[in-house]
N, CA, C and O atoms as a Tinker XYZ file with bonds, in Angstrom:
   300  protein
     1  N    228.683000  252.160000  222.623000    73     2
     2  CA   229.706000  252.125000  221.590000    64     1     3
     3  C    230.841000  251.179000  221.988000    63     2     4     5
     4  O    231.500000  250.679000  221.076000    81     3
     5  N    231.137000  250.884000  223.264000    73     3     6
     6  CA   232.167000  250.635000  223.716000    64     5     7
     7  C    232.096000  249.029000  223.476000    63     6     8     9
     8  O    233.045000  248.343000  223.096000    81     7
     9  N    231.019000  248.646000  223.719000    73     7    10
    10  CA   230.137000  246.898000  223.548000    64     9    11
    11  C    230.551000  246.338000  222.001000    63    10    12    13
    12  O    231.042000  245.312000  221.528000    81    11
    13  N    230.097000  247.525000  221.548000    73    11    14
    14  CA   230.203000  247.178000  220.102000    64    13    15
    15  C    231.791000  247.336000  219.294000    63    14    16    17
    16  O    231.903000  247.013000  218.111000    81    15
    17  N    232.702000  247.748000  219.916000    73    15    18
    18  CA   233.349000  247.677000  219.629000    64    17    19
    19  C    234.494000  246.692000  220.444000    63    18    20    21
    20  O    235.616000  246.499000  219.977000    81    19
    21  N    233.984000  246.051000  221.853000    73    19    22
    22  CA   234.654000  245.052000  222.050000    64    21    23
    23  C    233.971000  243.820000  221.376000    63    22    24    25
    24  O    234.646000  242.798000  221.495000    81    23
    25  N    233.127000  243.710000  220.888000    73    23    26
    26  CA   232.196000  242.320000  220.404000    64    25    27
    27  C    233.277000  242.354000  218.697000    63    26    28    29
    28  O    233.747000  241.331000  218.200000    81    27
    29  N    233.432000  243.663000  218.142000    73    27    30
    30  CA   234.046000  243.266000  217.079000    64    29    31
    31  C    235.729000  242.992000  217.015000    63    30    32    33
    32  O    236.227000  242.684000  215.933000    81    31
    33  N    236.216000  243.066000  217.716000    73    31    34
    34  CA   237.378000  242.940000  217.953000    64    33    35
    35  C    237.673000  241.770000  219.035000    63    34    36    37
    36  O    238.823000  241.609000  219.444000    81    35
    37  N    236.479000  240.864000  219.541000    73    35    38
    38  CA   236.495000  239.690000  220.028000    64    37    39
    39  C    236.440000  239.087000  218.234000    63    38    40    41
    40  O    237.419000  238.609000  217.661000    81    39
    41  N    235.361000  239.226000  217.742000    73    39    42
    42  CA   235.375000  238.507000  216.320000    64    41    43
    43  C    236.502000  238.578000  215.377000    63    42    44    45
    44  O    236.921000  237.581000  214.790000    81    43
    45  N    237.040000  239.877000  215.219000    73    43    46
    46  CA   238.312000  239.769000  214.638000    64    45    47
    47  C    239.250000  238.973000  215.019000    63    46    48    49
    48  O    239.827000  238.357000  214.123000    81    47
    49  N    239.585000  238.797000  216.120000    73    47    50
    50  CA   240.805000  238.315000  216.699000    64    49    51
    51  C    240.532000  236.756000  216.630000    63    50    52    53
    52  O    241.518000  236.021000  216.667000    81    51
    53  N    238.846000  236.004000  216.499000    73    51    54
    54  CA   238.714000  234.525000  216.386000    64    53    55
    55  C    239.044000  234.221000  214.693000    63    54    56    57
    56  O    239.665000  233.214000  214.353000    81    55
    57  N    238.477000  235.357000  213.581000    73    55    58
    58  CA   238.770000  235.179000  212.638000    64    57    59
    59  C    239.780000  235.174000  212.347000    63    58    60    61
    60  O    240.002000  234.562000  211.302000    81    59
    61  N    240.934000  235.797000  213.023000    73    59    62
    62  CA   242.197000  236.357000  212.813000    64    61    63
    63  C    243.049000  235.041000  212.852000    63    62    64    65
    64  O    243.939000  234.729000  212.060000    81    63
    65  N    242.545000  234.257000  214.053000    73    63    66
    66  CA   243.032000  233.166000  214.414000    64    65    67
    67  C    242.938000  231.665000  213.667000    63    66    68    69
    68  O    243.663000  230.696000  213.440000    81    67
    69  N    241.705000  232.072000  213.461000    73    67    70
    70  CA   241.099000  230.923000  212.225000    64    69    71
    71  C    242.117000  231.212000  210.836000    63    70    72    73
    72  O    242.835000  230.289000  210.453000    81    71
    73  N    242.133000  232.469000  210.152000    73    71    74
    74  CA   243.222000  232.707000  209.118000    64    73    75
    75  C    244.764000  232.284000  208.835000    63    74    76    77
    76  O    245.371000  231.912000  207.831000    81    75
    77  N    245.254000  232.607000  210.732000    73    75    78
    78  CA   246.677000  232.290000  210.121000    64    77    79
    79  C    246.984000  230.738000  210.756000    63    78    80    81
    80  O    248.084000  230.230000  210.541000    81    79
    81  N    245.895000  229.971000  211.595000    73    79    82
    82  CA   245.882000  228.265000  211.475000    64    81    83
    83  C    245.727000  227.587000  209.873000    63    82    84    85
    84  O    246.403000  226.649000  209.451000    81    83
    85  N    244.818000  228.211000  209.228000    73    83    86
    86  CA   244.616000  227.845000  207.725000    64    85    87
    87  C    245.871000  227.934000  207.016000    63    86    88    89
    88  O    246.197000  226.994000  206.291000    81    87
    89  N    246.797000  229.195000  207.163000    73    87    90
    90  CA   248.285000  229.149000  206.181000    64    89    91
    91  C    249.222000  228.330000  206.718000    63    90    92    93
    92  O    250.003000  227.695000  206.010000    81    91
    93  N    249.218000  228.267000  208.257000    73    91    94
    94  CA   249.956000  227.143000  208.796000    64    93    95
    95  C    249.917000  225.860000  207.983000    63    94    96    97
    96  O    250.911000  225.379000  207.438000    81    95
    97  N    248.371000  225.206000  207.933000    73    95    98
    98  CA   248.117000  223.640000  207.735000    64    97    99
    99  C    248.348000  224.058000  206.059000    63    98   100   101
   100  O    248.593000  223.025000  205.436000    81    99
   101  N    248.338000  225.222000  205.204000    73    99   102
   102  CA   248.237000  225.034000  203.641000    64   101   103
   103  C    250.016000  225.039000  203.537000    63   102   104   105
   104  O    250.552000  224.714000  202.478000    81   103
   105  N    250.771000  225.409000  204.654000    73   103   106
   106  CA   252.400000  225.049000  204.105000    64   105   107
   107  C    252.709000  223.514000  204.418000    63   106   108   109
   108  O    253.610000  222.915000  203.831000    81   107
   109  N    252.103000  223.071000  205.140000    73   107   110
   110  CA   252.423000  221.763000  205.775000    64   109   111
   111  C    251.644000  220.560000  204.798000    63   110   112   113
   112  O    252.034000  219.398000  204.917000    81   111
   113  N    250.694000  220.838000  203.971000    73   111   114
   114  CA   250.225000  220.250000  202.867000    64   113   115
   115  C    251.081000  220.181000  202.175000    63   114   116   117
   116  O    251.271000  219.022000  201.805000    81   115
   117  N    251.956000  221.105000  201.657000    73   115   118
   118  CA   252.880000  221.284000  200.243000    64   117   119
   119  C    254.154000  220.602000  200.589000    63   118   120   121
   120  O    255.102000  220.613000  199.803000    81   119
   121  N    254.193000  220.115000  201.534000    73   119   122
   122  CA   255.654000  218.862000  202.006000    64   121   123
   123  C    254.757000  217.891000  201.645000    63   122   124   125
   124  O    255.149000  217.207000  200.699000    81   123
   125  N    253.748000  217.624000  202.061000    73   123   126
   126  CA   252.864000  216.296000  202.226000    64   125   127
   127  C    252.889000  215.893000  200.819000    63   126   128   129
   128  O    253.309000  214.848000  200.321000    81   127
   129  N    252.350000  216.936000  200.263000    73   127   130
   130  CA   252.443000  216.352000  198.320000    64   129   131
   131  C    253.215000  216.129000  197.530000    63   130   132   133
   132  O    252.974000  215.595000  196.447000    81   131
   133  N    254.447000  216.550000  197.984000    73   131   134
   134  CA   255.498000  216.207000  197.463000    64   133   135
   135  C    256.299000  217.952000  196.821000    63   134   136   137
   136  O    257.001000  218.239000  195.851000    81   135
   137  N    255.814000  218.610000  197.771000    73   135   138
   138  CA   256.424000  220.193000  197.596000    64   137   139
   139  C    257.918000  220.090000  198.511000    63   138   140   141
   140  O    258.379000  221.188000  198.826000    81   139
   141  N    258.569000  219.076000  198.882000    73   139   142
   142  CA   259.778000  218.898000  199.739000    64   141   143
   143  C    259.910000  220.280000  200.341000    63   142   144   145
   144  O    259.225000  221.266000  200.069000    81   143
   145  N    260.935000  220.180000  201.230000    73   143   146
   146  CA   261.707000  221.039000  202.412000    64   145   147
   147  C    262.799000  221.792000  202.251000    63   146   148   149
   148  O    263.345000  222.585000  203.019000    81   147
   149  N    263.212000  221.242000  200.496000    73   147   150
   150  CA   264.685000  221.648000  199.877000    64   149   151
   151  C    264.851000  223.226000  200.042000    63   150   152   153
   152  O    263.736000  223.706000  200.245000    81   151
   153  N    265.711000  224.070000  200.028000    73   151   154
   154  CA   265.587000  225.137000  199.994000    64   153   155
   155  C    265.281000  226.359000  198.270000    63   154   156   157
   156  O    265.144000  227.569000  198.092000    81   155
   157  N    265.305000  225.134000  197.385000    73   155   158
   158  CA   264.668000  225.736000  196.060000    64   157   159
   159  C    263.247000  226.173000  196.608000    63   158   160   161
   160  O    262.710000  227.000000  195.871000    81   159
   161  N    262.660000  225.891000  197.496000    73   159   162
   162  CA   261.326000  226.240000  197.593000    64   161   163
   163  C    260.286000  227.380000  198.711000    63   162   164   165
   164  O    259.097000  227.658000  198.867000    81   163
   165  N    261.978000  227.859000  199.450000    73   163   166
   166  CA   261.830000  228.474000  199.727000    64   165   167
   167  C    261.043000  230.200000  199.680000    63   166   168   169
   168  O    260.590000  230.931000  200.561000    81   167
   169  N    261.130000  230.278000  198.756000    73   167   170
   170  CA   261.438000  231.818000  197.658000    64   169   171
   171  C    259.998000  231.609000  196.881000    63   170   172   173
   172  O    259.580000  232.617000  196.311000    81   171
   173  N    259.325000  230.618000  196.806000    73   171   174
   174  CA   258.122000  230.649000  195.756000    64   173   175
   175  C    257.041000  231.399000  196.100000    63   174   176   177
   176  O    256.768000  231.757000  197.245000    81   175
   177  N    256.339000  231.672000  194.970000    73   175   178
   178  CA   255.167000  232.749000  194.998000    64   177   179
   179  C    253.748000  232.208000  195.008000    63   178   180   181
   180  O    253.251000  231.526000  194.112000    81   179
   181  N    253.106000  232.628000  196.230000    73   179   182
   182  CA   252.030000  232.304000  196.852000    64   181   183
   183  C    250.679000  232.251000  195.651000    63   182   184   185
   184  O    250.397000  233.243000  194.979000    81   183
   185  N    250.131000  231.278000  195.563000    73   183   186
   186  CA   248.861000  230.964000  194.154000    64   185   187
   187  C    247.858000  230.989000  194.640000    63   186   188   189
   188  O    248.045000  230.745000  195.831000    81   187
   189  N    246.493000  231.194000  194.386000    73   187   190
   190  CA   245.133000  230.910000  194.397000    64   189   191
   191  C    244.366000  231.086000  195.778000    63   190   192   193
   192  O    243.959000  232.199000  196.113000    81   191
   193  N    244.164000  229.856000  196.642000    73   191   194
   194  CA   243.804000  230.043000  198.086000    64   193   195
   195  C    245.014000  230.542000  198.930000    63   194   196   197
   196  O    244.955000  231.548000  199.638000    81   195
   197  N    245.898000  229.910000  198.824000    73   195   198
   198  CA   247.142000  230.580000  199.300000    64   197   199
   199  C    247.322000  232.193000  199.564000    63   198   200   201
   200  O    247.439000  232.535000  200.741000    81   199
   201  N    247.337000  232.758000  198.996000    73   199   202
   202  CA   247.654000  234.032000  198.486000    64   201   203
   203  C    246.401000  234.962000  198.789000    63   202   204   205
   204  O    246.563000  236.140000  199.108000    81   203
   205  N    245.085000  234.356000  198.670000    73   203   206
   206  CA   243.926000  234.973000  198.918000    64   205   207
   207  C    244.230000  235.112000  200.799000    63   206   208   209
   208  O    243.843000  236.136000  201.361000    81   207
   209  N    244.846000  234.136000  201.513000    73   207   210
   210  CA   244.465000  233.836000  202.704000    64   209   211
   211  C    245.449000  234.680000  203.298000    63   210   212   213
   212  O    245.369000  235.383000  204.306000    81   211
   213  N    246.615000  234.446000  202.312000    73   211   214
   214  CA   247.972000  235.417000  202.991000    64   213   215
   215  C    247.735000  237.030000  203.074000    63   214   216   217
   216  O    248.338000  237.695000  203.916000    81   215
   217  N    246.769000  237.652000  202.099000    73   215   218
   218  CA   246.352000  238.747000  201.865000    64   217   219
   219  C    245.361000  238.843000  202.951000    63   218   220   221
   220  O    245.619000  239.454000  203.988000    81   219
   221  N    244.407000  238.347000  202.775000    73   219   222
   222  CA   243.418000  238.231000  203.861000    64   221   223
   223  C    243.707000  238.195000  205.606000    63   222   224   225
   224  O    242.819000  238.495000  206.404000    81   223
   225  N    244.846000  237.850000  205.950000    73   223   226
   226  CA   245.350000  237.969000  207.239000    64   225   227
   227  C    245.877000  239.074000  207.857000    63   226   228   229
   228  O    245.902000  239.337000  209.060000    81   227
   229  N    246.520000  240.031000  206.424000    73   227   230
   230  CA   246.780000  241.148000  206.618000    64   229   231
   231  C    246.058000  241.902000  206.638000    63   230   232   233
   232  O    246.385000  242.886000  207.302000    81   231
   233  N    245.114000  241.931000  206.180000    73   231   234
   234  CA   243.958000  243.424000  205.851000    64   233   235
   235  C    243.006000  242.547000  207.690000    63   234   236   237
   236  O    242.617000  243.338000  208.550000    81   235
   237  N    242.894000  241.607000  207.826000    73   235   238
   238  CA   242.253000  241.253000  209.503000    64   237   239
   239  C    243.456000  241.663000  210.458000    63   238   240   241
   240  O    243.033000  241.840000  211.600000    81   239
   241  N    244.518000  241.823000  210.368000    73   239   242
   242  CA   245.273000  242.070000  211.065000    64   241   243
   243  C    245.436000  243.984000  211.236000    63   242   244   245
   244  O    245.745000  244.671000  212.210000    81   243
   245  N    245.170000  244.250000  210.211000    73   243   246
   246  CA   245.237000  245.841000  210.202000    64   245   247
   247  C    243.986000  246.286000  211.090000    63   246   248   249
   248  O    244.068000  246.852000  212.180000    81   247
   249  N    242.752000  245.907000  210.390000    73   247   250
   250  CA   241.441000  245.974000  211.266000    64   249   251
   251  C    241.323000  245.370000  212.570000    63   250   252   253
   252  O    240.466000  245.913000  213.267000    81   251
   253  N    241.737000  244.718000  212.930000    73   251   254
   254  CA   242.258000  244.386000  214.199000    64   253   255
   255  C    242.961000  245.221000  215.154000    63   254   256   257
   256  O    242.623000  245.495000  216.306000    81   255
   257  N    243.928000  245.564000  214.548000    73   255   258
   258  CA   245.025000  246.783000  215.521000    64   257   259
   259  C    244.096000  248.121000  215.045000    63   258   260   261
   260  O    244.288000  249.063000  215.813000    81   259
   261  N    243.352000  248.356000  214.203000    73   259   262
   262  CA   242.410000  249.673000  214.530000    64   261   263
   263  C    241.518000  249.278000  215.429000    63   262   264   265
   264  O    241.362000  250.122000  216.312000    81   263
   265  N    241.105000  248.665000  215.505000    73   263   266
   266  CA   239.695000  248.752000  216.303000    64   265   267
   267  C    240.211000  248.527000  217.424000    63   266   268   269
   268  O    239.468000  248.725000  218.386000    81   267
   269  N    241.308000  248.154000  217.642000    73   267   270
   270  CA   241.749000  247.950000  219.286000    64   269   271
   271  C    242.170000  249.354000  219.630000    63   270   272   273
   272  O    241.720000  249.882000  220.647000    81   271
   273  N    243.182000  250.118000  218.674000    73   271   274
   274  CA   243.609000  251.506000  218.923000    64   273   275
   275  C    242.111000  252.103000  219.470000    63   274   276   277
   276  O    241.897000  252.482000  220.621000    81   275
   277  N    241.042000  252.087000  218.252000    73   275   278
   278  CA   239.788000  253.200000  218.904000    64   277   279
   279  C    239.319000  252.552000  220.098000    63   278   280   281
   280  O    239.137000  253.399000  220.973000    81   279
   281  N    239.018000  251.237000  220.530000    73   279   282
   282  CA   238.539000  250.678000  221.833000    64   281   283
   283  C    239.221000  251.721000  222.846000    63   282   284   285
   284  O    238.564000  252.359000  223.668000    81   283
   285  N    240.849000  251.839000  222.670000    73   283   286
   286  CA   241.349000  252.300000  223.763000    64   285   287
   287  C    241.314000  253.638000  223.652000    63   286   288   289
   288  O    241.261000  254.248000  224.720000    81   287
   289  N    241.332000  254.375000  222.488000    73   287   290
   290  CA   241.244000  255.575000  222.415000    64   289   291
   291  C    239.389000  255.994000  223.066000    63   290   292   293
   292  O    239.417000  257.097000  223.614000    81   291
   293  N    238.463000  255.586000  223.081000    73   291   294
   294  CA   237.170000  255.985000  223.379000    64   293   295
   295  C    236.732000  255.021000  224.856000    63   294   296   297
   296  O    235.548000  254.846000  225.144000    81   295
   297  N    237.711000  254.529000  225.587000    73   295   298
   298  CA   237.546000  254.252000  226.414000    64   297   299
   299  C    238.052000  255.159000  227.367000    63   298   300
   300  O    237.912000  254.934000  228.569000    81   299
């Protein structure tokens, strides 16, 4: 049990990593296109891939800190 639950929480944590490099490079696009740095743009609401990915980091991030809690709890 113990295998299997470090093998998934090795995978979480690469996916985890892969997720929040992706929102990094999708804010750094939106200067590139002409989304400027001004502070009107601060405050805007996350669209389409965006928003899928921002959601998505959280629900890997939750499953992440469980499966590490039970690793340590059944170890």
């Amino acid at each position: 049990m113990g295998n299997i639950l470090n093998l998934a929480q090795i995978t979480l944590a690469v996916i985890l990593i892969i997720a929040i490099l992706l929102q990094k490079r999708g804010m750094g696009m939106g200067s590139v296109l002409g989304g400027g740095g001004g502070e009107g743009n601060v405050y805007r609401t996350k669209r389409g891939f965006e928003k899928t990915i921002f959601t998505s980091t959280i629900v890997l991030s939750i499953l992440f800190f469980g499966v590490a809690l039970a690793n340590v709890l059944i170890q």
